[in-house]
TORTORFI-783683 format. One line per 8 residues: number of its first residue (from 1); their letters; for each residue x, y, z of C-alpha. Coordinates in nm, 3 decimals, decimal comma, padded with zeros to 5 digits. Example, Ala and Ser with C-alpha at 12.3 -4.5 7.8 and 13.67 -1.06 7.14 Angstrom:
1 = AS = 01,230/-00,450/00,780 ~ 01,367/-00,106/00,714
END
This chain:
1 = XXXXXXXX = -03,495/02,963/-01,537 ~ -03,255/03,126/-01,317 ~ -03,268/02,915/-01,042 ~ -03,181/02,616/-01,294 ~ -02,905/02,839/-01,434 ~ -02,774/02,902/-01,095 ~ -02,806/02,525/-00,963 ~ -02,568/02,421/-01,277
9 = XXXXXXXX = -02,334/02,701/-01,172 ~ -02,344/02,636/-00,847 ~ -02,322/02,186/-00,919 ~ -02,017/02,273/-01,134 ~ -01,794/02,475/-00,927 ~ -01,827/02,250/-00,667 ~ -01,757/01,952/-00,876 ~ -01,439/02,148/-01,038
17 = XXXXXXXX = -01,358/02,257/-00,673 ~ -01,379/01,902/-00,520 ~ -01,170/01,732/-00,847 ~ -00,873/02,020/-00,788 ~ -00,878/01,930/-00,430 ~ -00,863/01,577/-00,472 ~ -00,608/01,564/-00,731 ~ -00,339/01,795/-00,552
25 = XXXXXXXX = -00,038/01,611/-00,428 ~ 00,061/01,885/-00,234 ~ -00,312/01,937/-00,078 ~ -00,346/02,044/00,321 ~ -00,643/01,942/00,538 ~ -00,866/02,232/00,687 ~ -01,028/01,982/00,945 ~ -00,909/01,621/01,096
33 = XXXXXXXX = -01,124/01,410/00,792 ~ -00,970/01,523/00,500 ~ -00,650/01,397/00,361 ~ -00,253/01,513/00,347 ~ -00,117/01,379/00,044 ~ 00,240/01,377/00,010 ~ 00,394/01,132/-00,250 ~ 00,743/01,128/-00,125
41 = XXXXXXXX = 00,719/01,127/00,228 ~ 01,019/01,084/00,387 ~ 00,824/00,850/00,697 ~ 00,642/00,672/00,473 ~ 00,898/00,556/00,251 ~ 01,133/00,486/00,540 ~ 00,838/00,232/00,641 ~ 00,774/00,063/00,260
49 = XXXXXXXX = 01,184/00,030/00,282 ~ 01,162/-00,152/00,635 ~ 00,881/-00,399/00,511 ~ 01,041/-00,471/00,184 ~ 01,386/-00,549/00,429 ~ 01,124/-00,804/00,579 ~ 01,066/-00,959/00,283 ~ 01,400/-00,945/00,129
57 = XXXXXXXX = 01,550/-01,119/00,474 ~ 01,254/-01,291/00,546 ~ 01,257/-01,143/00,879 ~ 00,981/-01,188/01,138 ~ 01,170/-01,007/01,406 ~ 01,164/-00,689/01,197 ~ 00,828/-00,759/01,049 ~ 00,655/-00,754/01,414
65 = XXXXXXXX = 00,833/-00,391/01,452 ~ 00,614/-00,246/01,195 ~ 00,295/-00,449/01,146 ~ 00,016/-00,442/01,426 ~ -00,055/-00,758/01,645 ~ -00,419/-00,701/01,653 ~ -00,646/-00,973/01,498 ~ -00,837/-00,766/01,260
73 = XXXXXXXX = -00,465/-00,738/01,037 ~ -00,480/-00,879/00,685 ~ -00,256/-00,995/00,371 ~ -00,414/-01,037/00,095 ~ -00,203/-01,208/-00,194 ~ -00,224/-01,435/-00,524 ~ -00,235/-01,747/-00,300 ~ -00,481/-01,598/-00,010
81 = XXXXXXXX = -00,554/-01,412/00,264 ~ -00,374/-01,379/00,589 ~ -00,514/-01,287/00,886 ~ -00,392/-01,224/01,236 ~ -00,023/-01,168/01,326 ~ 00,050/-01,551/01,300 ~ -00,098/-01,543/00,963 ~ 00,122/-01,239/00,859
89 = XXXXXXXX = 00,451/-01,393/01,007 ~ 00,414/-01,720/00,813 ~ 00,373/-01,501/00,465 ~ 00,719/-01,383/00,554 ~ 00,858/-01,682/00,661 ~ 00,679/-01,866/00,321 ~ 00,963/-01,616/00,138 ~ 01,233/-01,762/00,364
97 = XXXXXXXX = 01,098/-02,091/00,296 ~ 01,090/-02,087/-00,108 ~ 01,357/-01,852/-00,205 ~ 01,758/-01,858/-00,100 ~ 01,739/-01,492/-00,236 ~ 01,479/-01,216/-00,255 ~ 01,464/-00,846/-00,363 ~ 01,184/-00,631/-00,321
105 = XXXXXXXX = 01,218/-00,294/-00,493 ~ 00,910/-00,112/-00,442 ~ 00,894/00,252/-00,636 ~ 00,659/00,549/-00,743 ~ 00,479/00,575/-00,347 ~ 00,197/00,728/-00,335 ~ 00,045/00,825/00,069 ~ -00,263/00,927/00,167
113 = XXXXXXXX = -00,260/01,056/00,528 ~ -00,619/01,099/00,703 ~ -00,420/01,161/01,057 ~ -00,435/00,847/01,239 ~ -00,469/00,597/00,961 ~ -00,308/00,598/00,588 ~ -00,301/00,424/00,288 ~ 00,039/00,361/00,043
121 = XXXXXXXX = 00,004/00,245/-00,305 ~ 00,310/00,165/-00,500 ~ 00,482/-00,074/-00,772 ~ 00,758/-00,320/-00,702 ~ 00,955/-00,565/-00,856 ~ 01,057/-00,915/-00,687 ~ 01,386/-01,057/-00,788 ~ 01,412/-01,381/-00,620
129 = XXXXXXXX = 01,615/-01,754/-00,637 ~ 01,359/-02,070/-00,568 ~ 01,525/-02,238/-00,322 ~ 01,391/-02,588/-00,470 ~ 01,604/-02,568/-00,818 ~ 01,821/-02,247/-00,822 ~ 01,673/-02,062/-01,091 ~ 01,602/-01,678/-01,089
137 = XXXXXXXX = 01,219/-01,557/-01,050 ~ 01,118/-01,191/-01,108 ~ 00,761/-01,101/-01,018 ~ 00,566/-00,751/-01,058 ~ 00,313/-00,578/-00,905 ~ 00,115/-00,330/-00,759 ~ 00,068/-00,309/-00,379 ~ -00,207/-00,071/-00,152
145 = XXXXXXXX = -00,098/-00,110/00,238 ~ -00,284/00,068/00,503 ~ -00,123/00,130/00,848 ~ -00,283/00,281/01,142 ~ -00,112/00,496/01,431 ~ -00,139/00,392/01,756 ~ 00,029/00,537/02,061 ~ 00,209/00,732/01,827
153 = XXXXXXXX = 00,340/00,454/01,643 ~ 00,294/00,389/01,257 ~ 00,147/00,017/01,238 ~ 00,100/-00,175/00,916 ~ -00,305/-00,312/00,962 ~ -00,368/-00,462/00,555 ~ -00,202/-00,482/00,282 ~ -00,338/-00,613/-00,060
161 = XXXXXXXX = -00,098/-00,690/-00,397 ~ -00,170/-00,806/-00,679 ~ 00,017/-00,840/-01,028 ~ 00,035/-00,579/-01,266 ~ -00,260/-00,352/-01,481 ~ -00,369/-00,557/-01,762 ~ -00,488/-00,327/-02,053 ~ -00,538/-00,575/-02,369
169 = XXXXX = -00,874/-00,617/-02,536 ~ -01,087/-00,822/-02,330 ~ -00,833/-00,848/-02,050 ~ -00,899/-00,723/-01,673 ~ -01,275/-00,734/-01,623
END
């Protein structure tokens, strides 16, 4: 009986201490494996604002400055999935090729750092004009990118969107 008692103890603490660890925004790594998370890091941000300038200019120049030219790198999307550098730089030039204007606001970051690879999730809004007719287009969404440092450089590697959490009955299964 006390062996059972001190198994649930013992199951429980650790499942309370792993949950509070987990949760923490503000939680520090004891060894290389575990995560930093820090939801408004200044470097992260500073990279979601220089993709979402490749977007809004439709910008392949600045685009190869932060994603990775490897083969492995994928965009997944409504439409597809991108892979390869040549697949990522026609997604951006696809924007330049649809819309005379674009906006991408992107907002509430989140940034999971594991040391030499990370993972962003965040919202954003896409205020665009279609090019073939003129008229305004807003899209919204949710986005998850992972980037990858290499030679101490941050490099985008995936990144997936999709539109936003549907919640009505029988919706989002």
């Amino acid at each position: 009986m006390k062996t059972s008692i001190r198994t649930t103890i013992l199951i429980f603490a650790t499942a309370l201490a792993l949950g509070i660890s987990a949760n923490s925004q503000d939680a520090q790594p004891t060894k290389q494996s575990e995560p930093v998370f820090k939801g408004d890091s200044v470097l992260f941000n500073s990279l979601v604002i220089q993709y979402a300038l490749s977007i809004d200019n439709a910008d392949t120049v600045l685009a190869s400055k932060i994603w990775s030219h490897t083969p492995e790198i994928s965009f997944i999307n409504p439409r597809g999935t991108a892979y390869g550098w040549n697949g990522v730089k026609n997604i951006i030039k696809m924007f330049g090729e649809n819309f005379s204007a674009r906006k991408l606001s992107c907002f509430d970051v989140k940034v999971a750092n594991y040391g030499d690879f990370a993972w962003l999730e965040f919202y954003w809004v896409f205020d665009a004009t279609l090019l073939l007719d003129n008229n305004p287009v807003q899209t919204k969404g949710r986005e998850t990118q992972i980037w990858r440092k290499s030679q101490n450089e941050w490099r985008l590697v995936h990144v997936h969107y999709s539109g936003m959490p549907v919640t009505g009955q029988g919706q989002g299964f």
